[in-house]
N, C-alpha and C positions, 0 to 999 in steps of 0.2 A: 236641611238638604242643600248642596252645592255640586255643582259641576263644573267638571274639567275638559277642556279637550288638548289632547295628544299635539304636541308642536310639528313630531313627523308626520303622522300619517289624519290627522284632521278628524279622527274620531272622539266624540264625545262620552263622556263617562259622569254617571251619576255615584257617588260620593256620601255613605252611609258609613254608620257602625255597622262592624262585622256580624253583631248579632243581629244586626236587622234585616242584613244580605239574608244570612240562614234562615232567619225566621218567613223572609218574603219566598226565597224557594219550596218551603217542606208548605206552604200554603195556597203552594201553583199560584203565586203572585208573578208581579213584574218588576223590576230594577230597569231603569230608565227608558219604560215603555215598552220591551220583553219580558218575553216568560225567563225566570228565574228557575234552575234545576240542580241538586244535590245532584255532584257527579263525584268519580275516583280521583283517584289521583293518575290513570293513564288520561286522563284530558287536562292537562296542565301542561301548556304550549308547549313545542319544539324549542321557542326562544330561551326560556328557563331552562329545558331538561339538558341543551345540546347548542343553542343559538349562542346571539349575542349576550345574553345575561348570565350564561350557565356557569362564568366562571366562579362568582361569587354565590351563584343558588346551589342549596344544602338540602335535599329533596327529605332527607331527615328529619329537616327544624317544622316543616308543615304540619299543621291539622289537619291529617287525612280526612276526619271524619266531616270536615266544615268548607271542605272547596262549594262552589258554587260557579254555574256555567249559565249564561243568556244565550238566548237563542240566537244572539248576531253573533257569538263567536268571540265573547269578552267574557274569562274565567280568573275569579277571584280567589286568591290564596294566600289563607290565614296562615298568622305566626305568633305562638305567644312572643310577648315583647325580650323577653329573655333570650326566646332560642333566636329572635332575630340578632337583637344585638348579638350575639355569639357567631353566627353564620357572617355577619359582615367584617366583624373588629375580633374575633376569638382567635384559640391558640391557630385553627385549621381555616383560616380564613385566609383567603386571596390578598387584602391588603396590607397582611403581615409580609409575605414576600415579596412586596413592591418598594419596602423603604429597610433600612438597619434599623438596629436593635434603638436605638435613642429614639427616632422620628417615628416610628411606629407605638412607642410607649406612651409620645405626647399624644399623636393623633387620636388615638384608641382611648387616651382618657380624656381628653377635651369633647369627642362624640359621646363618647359613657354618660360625662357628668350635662350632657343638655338634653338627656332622655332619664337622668336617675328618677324626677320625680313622679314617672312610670311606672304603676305595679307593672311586676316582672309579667305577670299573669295575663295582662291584658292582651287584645287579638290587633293586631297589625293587618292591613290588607294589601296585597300586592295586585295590581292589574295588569293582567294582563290578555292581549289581542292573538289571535290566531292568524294564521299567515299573512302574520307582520311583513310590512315590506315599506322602505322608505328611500328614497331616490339618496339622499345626503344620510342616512344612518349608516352605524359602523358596520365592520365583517360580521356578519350572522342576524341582521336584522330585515333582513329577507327569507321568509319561508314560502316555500312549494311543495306542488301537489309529493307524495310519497313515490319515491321508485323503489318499487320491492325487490328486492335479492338475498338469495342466502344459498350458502354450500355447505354441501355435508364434507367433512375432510378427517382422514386420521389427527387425532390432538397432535399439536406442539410438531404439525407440519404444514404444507400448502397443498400436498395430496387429495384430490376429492376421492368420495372411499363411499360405496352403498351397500359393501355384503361386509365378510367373514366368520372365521370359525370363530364361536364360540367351546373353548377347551374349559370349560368349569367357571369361568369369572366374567361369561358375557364379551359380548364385543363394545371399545368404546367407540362415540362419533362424537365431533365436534359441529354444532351447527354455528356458522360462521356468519352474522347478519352483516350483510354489505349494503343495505338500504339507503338510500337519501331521505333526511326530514320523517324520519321514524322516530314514533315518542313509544309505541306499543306493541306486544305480537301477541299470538294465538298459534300454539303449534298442536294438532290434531296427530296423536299418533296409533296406531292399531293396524286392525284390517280394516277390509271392506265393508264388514259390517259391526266392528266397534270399534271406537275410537276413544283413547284418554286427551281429554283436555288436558296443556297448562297453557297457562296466560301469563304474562309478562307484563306488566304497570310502565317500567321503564325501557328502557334502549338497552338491549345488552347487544354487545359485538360479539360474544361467542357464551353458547351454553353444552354442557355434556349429557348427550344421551347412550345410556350402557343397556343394547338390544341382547336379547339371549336368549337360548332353542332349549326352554327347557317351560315345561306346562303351558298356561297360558299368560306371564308376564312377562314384559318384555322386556322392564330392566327397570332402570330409577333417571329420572331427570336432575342434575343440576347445576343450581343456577347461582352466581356471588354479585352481589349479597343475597341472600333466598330470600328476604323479606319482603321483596318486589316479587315474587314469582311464586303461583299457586298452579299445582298443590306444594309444600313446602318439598325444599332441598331433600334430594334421596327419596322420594316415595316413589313406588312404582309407576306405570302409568302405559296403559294400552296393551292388548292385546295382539300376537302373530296367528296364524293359521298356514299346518302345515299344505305343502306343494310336492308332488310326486312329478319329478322331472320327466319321465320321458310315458309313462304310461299311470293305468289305472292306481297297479301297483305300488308298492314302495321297493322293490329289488333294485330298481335302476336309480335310488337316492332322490334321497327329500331336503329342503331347505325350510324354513320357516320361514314365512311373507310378513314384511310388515307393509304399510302405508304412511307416511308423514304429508299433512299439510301443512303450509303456512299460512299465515292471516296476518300481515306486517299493515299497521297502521299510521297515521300522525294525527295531526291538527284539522279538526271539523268532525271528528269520528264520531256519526252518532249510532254508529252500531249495524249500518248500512251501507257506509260512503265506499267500503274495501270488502272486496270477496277472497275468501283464497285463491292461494295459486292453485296449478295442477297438482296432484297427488304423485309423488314418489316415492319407487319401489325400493325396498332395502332387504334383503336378504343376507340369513344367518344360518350357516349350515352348522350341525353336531360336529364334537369331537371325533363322532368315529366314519368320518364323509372319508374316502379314498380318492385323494389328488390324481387325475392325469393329467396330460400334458402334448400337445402333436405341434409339432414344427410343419413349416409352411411358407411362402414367399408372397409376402405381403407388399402391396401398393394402398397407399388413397385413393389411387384414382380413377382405377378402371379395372376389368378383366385383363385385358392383354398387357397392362402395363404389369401386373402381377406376375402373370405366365414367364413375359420376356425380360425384367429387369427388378421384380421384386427382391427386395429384400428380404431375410431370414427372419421370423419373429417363432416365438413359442404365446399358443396358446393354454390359458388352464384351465381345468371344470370339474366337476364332479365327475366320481367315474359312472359309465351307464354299459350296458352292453354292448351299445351299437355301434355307427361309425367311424372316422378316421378318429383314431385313437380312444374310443368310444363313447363320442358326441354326439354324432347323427346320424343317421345311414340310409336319409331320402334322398328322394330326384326331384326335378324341381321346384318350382316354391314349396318354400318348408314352412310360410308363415300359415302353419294349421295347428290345433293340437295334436298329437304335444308337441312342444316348442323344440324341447331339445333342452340342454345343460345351457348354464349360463358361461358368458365367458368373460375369462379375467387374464390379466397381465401379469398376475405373479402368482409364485406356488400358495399362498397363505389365502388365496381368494380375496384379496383387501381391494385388487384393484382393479379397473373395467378394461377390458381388450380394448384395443383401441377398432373403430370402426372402420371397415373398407372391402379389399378384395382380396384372396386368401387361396394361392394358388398348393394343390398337393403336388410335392416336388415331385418330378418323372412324369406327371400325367397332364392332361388338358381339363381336370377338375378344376371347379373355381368354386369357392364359398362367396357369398355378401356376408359380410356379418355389419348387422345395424341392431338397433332397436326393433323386434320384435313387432312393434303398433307399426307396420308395413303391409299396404292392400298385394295386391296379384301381380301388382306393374311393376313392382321396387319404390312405391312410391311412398313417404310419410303421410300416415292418416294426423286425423287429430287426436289430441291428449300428450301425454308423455311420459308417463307412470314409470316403463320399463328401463332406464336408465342402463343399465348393464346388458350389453346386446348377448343374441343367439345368432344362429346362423340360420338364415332368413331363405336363401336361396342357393339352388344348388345350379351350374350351367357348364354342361361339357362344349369346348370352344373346339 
C-alpha cells in the first residue's frame, strides 16, 4: 500500500489495486480511512464528464460496474488497460488532433510500447476528487455547487413552447438543460398523481420529449446516445389526465395535463444533496380542439397604459362558450374555478400569450392575464406549475 497526495489541491490518496478498491467497497470497508461504496457512473466527477479532464475522458472506455466512491468525495474509475490506451493514443483520441500525421504516429507508439507489457485486460485506476478546485490549476479545474436550469422549447428553435395540438403524431418538446456543473438529471413526467421516471447518468444539453392526447401515454423520451439514459431511447413514459376548461363538462373543451419535474444534479450527490424543481404544467390539446382568437390592446405595464396607448395583440385558446371571443365571461377576480382557456400567442397553441394588461378595444374592460397561481390581490402565490397564463382578473376602469 502507498500514497499520494494531490500537488494542487493537498489531498491525500491511498493507492491499491483496482480489485481491492472493489472488493474493500462491496464489504462496507475503507480506502484510506472512509467508507468505500460501489456507485454509477452518474458520480464520476464533473472534472472528467465536462471539466478540465473531459477532453481526453471517453465515458465509454469505463467499468461501469467497478467505479468506487469514499465518503470524502474521492471516486475511483476503472479502465481495462486496452480501452485506456485507446481513449488517450486511439483513432478518437484528443492527442491525435494536437500534432500531424508523423508526430502523432511516433508519440502513440513510443507510449504503446512502454505499456505493451500490460495485459490488455488489466484494470487501470483513475482518481479522481469532487469539487475540485485549485488556485494555479487549468480552465475547468474548479468545480461548484450545481445551478439548475432547463427550458422546454419547440426543437431546432429558441422558442420555449408548454402546450400544443397533438394531430395524430403527438407534440414534440425539447428539454434544453442550461445547468452549471451538472454531471446527472431525473426528469419526473405525468400528472399529479403518476409520474414516469427517466434518469440520465451523464450531462445531456438537450433531450426530446413527444407528449400526446391520446389514452393514458404521453409519448416516448429520447435521449443520444440512449445508453446513458433509462428507460432506454423511445419508451413511453408518464401519464396526462384530462382537464375540462371552463366547467364540469367537456362542451367547453378539454386538454390533457401533464407535469414535468426536474432533479439536475453534480458532484457530492448522494441521493439527497438536490431536490427538484417546481413542477411544470404542459398541455396538449386533441386534434379536434376549435381555435379562437380576440384581439385587444395590450400593455406590460398597467391598466391605463393598455386602455390609452396599448398596442394591438391577438390572443389564442380553445374555443369555450363564453367570454370575449369565448374565454371568459366573469367580473372580477377570475382566479376561481374554472380558470378559463389557456392563452397562447399563436393559432397552433405552441406558444404562451405573453403576460400583462389586455384592454377590449371601445370599452373600459381590462383583462390581467398572468399565471393562474395569483391570490385575490393580483399578487404571485408560491409554486409555478401554470406557466401558460389565463385571465386572472377582470376590472372596469
Amino acid at each position: 500500500m502507498s500514497k499520494q497526495v494531490d500537488k494542487k489541491s493537498g489531498k491525500e490518496f491511498e493507492l491499491k489495486k483496482h480489485s481491492d478498491i472493489v472488493a474493500a467497497a462491496a464489504a462496507g470497508g475503507t480506502i484510506n480511512g472512509k467508507i468505500a461504496r460501489p456507485v454509477g457512473i452518474e458520480a464520476i466527477p464533473f472534472r472528467l464528464k465536462q471539466g478540465d479532464q473531459s477532453s481526453y475522458f471517453d465515458i465509454t472506455k469505463v467499468e461501469t460496474s467497478s467505479i468506487v466512491r469514499t465518503d470524502d468525495g474521492v471516486v475511483y474509475v476503472p479502465y481495462k488497460k486496452k480501452n485506456w490506451q485507446d481513449m488517450l493514443i486511439g483513432d478518437n483520441s484528443e492527442i491525435k488532433t494536437k500534432f500531424n500525421s508523423s508526430s502523432y504516429l511516433q508519440i502513440s507508439a513510443a507510449f504503446a510500447s512502454k505499456i505493451s507489457n500490460i495485459d490488455g485486460d488489466f484494470l487501470i485506476t483513475q482518481i479522481a476528487e469532487e469539487f475540485y478546485t485549485s488556485s494555479d490549476g487549468p480552465p475547468g479545474s474548479f468545480v461548484g455547487p450545481v445551478t439548475a436550469s432547463y427550458e422546454l422549447r419547440i426543437p431546432n428553435t429558441v422558442t420555449q413552447s408548454y402546450s400544443g395540438i397533438d394531430n395524430g403524431d403527438g407534440v414534440n418538446f425539447n428539454i434544453d438543460n442550461q445547468s452549471s456543473f451538472s454531471t446527472h438529471t431525473t426528469f419526473n413526467i405525468g400528472n399529479s398523481l403518476e409520474f414516469g421516471n427517466v434518469t440520465q447518468s451523464i450531462f445531456f444539453t438537450s433531450s426530446l420529449h413527444n407528449f400526446r392526447n391520446t389514452g393514458t401515454i404521453s409519448g416516448s423520451f429520447t435521449a443520444n446516445p440512449s445508453s446513458f439514459s433509462s428507460p432506454t431511447s423511445g419508451s413511453a413514459v408518464g401519464a396526462g389526465s384530462i382537464i375540462n376548461i371552463n366547467s364540469s363538462s367537456a362542451s367547453d373543451s378539454t386538454y390533457r395535463k401533464f407535469l414535468i419535474k426536474g432533479r439536475i444534479a453534480g458532484d457530492g450527490d448522494s441521493g439527497s444533496l438536490y431536490s427538484f424543481l417546481s413542477p411544470r404544467e404542459i398541455i396538449i390539446y386533441s386534434s379536434s380542439v376549435e381555435v379562437r382568437s380576440g384581439s385587444f390592446q395590450y400593455s406590460a405595464t398597467g391598466n391605463n397604459a393598455a386602455t390609452a396607448s396599448g398596442v394591438f395583440k391577438t390572443i389564442f385558446y380553445a374555443s369555450g362558450s363564453t367570454g370575449p371571443s369565448g374565454s371568459y365571461s366573469g367580473s372580477g377576480v377570475l382566479n376561481t374555478a374554472p380558470l378559463g382557456s389557456p392563452l397562447h400567442g399563436d393559432a397552433a397553441l405552441r406558444t404562451t400569450a405573453s403576460y400583462g394588461f389586455y384592454n377590449v378595444p371601445g370599452t373600459t374592460i381590462v383583462f390581467t392575464v398572468s399565471s393562474s397561481q395569483i391570490d385575490n390581490g393580483g399578487f404571485a402565490s408560491s409554486g409555478g406549475t401554470m406557466i401558460i397564463p389565463r385571465f386572472i382578473r377582470k376590472l372596469a376602469l
